[in-house]
N, C-alpha and C positions, 0 to 999 in steps of 0.2 A: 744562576741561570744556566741550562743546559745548551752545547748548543746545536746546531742545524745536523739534522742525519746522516750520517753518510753515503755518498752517492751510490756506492757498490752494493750498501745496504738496501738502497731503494730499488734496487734495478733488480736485488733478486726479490724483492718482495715481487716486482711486477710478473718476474717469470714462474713463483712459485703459485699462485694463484690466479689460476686462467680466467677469464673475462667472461666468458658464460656460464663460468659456474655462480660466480657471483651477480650477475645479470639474473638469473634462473632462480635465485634466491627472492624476487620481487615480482616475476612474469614469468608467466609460459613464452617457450623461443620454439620456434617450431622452422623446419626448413626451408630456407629461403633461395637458394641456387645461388651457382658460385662456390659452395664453402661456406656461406654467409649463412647465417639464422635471422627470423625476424619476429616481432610480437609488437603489441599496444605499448607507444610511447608511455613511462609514466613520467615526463614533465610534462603533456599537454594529452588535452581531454581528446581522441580521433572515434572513427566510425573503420577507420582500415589500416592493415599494422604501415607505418612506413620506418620503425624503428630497428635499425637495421645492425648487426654484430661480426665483426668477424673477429674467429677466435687463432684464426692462424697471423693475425697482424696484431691482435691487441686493442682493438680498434672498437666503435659505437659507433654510429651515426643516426639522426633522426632527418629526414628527407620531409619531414614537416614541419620542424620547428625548429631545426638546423644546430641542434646540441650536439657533442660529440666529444671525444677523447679514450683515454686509456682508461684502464680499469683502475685508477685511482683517482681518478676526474668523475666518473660515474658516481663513487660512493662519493665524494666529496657533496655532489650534488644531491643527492638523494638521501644523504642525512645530516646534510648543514655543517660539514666538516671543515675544518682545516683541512691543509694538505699535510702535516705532519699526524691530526690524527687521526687520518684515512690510512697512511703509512703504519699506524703503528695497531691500528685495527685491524688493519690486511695482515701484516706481521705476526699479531695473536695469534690469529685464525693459523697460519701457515706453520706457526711455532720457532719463529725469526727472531734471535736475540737485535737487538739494535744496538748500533753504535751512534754516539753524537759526539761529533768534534767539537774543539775546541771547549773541555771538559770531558770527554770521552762517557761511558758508559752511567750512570746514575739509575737507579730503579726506582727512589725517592723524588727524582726529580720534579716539578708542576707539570703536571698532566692539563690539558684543555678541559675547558667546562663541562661540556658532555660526554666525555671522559672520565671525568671524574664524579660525574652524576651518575653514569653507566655500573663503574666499579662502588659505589658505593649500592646502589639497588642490588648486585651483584652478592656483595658480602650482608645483606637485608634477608636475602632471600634464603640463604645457609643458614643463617642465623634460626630465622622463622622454622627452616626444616626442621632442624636439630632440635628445637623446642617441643616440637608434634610428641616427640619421644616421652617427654617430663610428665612427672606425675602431673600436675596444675592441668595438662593438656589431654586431661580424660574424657571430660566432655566433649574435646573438639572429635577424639579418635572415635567415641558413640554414635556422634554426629555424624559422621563418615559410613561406618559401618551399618549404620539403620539404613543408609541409603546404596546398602551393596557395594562399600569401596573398604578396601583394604589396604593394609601399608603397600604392598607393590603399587597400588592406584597411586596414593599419593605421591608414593616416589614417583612415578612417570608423570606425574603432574606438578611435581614440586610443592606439592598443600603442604603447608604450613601451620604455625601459631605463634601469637604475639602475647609475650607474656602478660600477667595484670598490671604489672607493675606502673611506675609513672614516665619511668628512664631506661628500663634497659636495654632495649637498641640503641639509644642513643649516647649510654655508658658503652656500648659494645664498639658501637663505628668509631667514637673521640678516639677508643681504644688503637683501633686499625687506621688510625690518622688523617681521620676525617674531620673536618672544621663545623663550629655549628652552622654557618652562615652555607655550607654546604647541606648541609642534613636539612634544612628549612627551606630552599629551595627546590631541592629533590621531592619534597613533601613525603618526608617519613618523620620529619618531627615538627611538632609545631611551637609556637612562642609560647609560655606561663608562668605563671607571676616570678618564678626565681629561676626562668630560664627557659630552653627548650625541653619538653617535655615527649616523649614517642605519639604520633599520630594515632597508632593502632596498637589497642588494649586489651587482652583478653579476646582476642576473634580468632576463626577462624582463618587461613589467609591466601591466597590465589593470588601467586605470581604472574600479572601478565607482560606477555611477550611480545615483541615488534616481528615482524615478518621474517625477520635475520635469527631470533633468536634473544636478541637481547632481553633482558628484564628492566622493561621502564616502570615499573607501575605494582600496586596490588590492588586486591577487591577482598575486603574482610567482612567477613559474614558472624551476625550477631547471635553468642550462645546464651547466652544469662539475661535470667527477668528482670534484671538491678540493669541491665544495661540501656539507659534511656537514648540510647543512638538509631539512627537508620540499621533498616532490616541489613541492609550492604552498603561498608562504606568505602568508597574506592580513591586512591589517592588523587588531589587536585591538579587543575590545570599547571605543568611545569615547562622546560623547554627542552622536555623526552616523550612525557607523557601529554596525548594529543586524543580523549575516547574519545572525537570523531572520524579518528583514524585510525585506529585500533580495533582489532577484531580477537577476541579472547579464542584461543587456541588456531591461530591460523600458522604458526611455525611449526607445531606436529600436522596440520592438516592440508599445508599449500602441494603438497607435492601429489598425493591423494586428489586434490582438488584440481588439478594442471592435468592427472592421469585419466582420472575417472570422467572429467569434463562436467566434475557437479559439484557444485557447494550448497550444503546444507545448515542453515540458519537456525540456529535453534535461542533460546531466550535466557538461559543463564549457566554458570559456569558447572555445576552438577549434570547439567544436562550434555555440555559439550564430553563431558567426563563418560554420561553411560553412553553417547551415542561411541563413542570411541572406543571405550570396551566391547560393547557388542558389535562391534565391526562396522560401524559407519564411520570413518576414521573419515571425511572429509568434513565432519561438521566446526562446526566459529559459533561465536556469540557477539556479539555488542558489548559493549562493558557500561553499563549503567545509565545508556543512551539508546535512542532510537536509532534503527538502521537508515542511514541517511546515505548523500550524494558521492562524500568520501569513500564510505564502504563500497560503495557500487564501485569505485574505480578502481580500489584493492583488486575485487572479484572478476571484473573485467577485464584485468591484465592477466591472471590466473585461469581464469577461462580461454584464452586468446579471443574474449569476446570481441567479434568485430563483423562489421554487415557483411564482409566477403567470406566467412570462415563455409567451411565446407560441413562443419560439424557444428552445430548450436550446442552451447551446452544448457546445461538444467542450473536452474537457482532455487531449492527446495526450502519454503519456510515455513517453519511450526511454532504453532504457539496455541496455547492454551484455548481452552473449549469455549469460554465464559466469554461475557458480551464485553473484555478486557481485551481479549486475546482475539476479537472478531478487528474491535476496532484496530489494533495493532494491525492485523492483515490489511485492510483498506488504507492504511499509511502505507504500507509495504506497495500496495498497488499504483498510489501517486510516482512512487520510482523505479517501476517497472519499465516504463515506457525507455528507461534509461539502459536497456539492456537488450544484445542482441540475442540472448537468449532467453531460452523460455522458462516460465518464475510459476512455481506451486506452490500450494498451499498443504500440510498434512495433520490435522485432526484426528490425534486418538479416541476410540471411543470411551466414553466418561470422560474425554475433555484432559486425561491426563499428561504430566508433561513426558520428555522421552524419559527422565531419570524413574518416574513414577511409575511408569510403562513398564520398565525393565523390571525392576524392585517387583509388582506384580506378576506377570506375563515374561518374562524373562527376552533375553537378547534378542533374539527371533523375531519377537512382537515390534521389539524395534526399530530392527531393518524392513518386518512387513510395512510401519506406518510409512518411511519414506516409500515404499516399494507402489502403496495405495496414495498416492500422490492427485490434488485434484488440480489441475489448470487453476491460476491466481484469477483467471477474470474468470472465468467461468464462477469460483467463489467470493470473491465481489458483487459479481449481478446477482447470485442469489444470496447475499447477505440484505441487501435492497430489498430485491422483489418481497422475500416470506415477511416481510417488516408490514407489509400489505394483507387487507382482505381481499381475496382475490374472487372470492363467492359471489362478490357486486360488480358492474359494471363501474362505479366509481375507483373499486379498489383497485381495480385493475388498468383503469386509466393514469391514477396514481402512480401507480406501482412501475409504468411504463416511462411517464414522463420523469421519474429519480434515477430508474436505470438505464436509460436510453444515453444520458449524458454522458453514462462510463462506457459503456460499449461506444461511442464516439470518440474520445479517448485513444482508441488504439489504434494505432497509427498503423499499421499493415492493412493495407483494404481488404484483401481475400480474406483474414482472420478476422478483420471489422464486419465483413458480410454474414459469415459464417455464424458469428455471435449476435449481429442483428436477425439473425433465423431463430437461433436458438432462443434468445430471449420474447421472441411472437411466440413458443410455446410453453416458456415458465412462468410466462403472465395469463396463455389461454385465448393467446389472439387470433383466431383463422388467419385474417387476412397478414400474411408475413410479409406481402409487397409493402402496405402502409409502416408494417416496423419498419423495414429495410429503407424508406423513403424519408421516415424522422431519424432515425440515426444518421444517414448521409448528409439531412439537412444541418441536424446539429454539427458534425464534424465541419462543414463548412464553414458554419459560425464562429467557430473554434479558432480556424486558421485563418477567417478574417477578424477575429479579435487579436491574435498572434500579430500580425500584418501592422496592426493601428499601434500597438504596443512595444512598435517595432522589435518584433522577434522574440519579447519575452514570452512566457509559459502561460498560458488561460488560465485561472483559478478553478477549483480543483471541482467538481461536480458537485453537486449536494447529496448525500445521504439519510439524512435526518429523515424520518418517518414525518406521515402526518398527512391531513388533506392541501390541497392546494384548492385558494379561495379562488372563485369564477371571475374574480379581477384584480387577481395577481397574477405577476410575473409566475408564466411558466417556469418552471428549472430549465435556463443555457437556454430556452428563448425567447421571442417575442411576449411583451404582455396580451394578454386576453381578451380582446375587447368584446363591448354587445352589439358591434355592426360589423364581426367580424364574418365574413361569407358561411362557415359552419353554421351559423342560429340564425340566417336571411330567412329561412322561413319561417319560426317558430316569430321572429319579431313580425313578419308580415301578416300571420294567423292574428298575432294579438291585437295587431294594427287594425283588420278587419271585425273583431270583436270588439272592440272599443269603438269602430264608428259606422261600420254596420253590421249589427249583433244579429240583426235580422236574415245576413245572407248565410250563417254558420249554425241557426239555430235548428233543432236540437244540439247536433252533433257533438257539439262543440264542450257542451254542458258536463259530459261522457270523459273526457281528456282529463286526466291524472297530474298533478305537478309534475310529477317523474316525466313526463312526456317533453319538458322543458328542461335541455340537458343545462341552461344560463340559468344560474340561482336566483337574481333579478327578475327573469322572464319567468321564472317557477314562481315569484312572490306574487309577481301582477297577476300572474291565473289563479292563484288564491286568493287574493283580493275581489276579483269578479266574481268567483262563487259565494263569498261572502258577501258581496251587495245582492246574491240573488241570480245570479247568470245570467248568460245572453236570452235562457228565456222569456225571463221578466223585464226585457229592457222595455223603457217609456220614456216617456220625456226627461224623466229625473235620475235615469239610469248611471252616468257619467259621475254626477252628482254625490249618487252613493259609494260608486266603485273608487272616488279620491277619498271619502270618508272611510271608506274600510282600509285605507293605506296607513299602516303601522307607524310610516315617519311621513321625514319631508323627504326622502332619498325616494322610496317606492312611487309616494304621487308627485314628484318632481319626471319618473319616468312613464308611471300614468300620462300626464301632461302630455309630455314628447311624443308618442304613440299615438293619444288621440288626436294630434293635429298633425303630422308627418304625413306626407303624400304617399299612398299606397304606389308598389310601383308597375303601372300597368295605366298610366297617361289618363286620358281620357276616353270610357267606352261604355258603348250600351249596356242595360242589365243586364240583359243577358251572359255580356261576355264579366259581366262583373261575378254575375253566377257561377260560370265557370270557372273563374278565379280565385274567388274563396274555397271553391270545392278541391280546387286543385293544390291550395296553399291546407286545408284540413288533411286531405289524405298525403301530401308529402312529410308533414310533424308525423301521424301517426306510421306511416310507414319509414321512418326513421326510430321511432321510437321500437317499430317492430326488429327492425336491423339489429338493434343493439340488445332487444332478446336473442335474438337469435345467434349472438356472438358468444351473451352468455351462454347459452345452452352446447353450443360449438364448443366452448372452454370447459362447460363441466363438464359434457361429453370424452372430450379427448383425456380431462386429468383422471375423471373413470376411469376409461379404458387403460391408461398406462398403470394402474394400482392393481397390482393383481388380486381376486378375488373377490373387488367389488361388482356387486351385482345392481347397482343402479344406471349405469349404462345404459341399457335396452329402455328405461324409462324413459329417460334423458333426450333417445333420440327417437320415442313415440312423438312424445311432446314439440319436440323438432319439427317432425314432421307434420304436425297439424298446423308449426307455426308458419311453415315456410308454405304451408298450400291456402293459409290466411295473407300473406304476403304478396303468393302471385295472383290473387284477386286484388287485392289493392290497386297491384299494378296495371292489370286490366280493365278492370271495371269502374276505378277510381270509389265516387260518394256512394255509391250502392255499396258497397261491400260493404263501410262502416256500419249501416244499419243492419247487416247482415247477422254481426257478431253475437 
């Protein structure tokens, strides 16, 4: 056993490597006064940096969560070190022989577990380079080269290849003195029948890196039809490798990413490759995961994302065209709200990825896709909305109540406002007050479900396509009732039809189901014209109208309507006259409204399509409907016979 450091060894490790440079390795530090720097904690999750550096003392401190020490307390923390091999990590880097007393110098000596897991991915990784060369690895160099990558690519990437064979990394590393019980750990070899066997066989291979540099991990990508494994197979969970923490090329890309104030998300490891050759050098991937809550706090230390920055920066995500890479976005969007800066969406056209992009269109096209960048909610709601027929009034009521829930969602009001405008007109809604008034309300909902749940997260909006039934559950709010004040008149008309048919007759006969926005209250008015309508009512009239009822549900609400108290007390005919007339022309001038909303919506999506010429139709028709409207309003029951 070797033993403890020596002291003089330590103290120059400490002065040979300054404390914000190696801070600057995991966050943006930006001026903080005094002398001092400061950036987003990463041991605790903040909204404002209180993580504070002075590089003239040597010193950390967090004023939030009260962590602190010298620049070998920091790494130790931030990558589950010893204190000997934080010292001997710092040492590498600096290029510090070490001494250890009591047995003095050893180079053989037991290295720490992570340590030793580090140096062996290390010597994995050489290994695999050196391979790319070998005849055997012709396919892998094809493979490379049909997608515009050349050996210099590789080299700056470290691509690799892992031979076919069953052992030979793992003859390679025994070789360089490494145990198997290490190699199986590490996960580059795994357990078979006469021993450990190499994990990756014949693939392609991608080194990936920790934010420092290191090599914890790879992602091998499948060349041969014999090969019955995943398209990428990337090594398993160990106690280096962490892909919810991991971001594939963020060590070539953190610095670009802390300068430029953008990270660019792109979906696999060829693609971080072209965006980097054609000069988007701040792009990452995921490694064989979704972008989740850890990534965010990688990217938000790197941004100096935080509520008070003076600069927001960009989080740019691309992902494929197809209804794969839509859904992807809309996950992307649930941890948006987790970032102070602003999160896009980029879509090539034909849906290609950047690697694809480039290979056709060349580098240019690639920095244009980030360059045409679309707001991430802005592409959200209308991932929603087009899922809708928006030509119908239902579709479009639809289509409001799926994305209303997301534009509530975003927690900055002005920006919440702004997007509850904008979505009144990609649904085709005139009236933008009523949008503006249900997204408020749902956000409400929101942070009184937050409240009840003490302080966890709402669940996350619905998306899914499709109608919503007349008594279901809205999406994120109240269920739907048929005594709910919107359908008091159409249930009051029916009320009066069902027990005096006499004071709506004809009129009444004239009314469309469509005029009954309640599915229910649309059934019961098809049941009356099939007993015959209000014109033929007689004694037996009631009689027929529960026999024309489909179930027991329809004449269960037949029933309730024909005995339910009109609501207008007790009054003379007369005034009962007026009543009815007044409960007829309120359904039908509602019913005209909602023409007229649509016409208001095809109207305006005319008008914004350039070259369409249906417009002018659009708002003839308008117009005759809205001067049938203000006789309604004027003249009440005379107008109806007017039509």
């Amino acid at each position: 056993m070797a033993g403890r450091i020596n002291d003089e060894d330590v103290r120059a490790v400490r002065d040979a490597v300054p404390i914000d440079a190696v801070v600057s390795e995991y966050l943006q530090l930006r001026p903080g006064g005094g002398g001092n720097l400061k950036g987003l904690c990463p041991f605790h999750d903040e909204k404002s940096p209180s993580f504070h550096v002075s590089p003239s003392k040597g010193l950390f401190h967090c004023f939030g969560c009260q962590e602190g020490g010298d620049t070998l307390a920091f790494v130790m923390k931030m990558e589950h070190l010893s204190f000997s091999e934080a010292v001997e990590r710092l040492a590498a880097q600096a290029g510090i022989t070490l001494r250890y007393e009591q047995g003095g110098y050893s180079p053989n000596r037991q290295a720490g577990e992570r340590t030793r897991l580090l140096e062996a991915h290390r010597a994995a990784a050489r290994f695999y380079a050196e391979k790319l060369a070998s005849p055997e690895a012709e396919i892998g160099r094809v493979f490379l080269a049909e997608r515009g990558f050349d050996q210099a690519a590789a080299e700056h990437f470290g691509v690799g290849y892992a031979p076919a064979g069953w052992d030979h990394l793992t003859r390679y590393l025994r070789g360089a003195g490494f145990s198997d019980t290490e190699l199986l750990l590490a996960g580059l070899a795994q357990d078979g029948k006469r021993g450990p066997i190499d994990r990756f066989r014949g693939r392609l291979m991608w080194p990936i890196r920790d934010i420092t540099g290191e090599v914890v991990g790879f992602g091998a990508r499948r060349l041969r039809e014999d090969d019955n494994g995943p398209k990428y197979l990337n090594t398993p969970e160990t106690p280096i490798y962490r892909k919810s923490q991991l971001l594939y090329g963020i060590d070539l890309a953190k610095r670009d990413i802390a300068n430029s104030n953008r990270a660019v998300v792109v979906e696999g490891y060829t693609d971080v490759m072209a965006c980097h050759l054609a000069g988007v050098t701040n792009a990452i991937a995921t490694c064989g995961t979704a972008f989740g809550g850890e990534h965010v706090k990688i990217l938000r230390r790197l941004l100096m994302d935080s509520s008070d920055s003076h600069r927001a920066g960009e989080v740019v995500f691309t992902f494929d065209g197809d209804a794969a890479g839509q859904k992807a976005a809309l996950r992307a969007f649930e941890d948006d709200q987790k970032f102070a800066a602003y999160t896009f969406i980029a879509v090539s056209p034909g849906g290609m990825d950047p690697c694809e992009l480039r290979i056709a269109q060349g580098d240019e096209a690639v920095k244009g896709l980030v360059d045409t960048r679309t707001p991430l909610f802005e592409f959200a709601i209308r991932s929603v909305v087009n899922r809708h027929n928006l030509d119908t009034a239902e579709g479009r009521s639809t289509a409001l109540e799926y994305a209303a829930p997301l534009v509530a969602q975003i927690k900055d009001t002005a920006i919440r406002h702004e997007y509850a405008v904008r979505l009144a007109g990609l649904v085709g809604i005139p009236d933008e007050r009523f949008v503006v008034r249900r997204v408020g309300q749902l956000a409400q909902w929101s942070r009184q479900r937050q409240q009840q749940r003490g302080g966890r997260g709402a669940p996350p909006a619905p998306v899914a396509a499709g109608p919503v039934p007349a008594q279901a559950p809205a999406p994120g709010g109240p269920a739907l009732t048929l005594r709910n004040p919107a359908h008091l008149g159409e249930r009051e008309l029916l009320k009066v039809a069902l027990q005096f048919p006499e004071l709506v007759s004809p009129a009444f006969d004239a009314y469309g189901e469509d005029e009954f926005t309640a599915a229910p209250y649309a059934m019961v008015r098809r049941v009356i014209m099939d007993a015959g309508g209000v014109a033929s009512a007689d004694d037996s009239y009631l009689d027929r109208v529960r026999e024309a009822a489909p179930d027991d549900a329809v004449r269960v609400l037949v029933n309730e309507l024909a005995v339910e108290p009109l609501q207008v007390g007790r009054r003379r005919q007369r005034e009962m006259d007026a009543y009815a007339g007044s409960r007829l022309v309120q359904v039908r001038l509602a019913a005209v409204n909602r023409r007229l909303s649509q016409l208001e919506s095809d109207a305006r999506r005319a008008e914004a399509q350039s070259g369409n010429t249906t417009a002018a139709e659009v708002r003839q028709e308008l117009w005759t409907l809205q001067q049938y409207a203000t006789a309604l309003r004027e003249r009440g029951v005379e107008a109806l016979y007017a039509v």
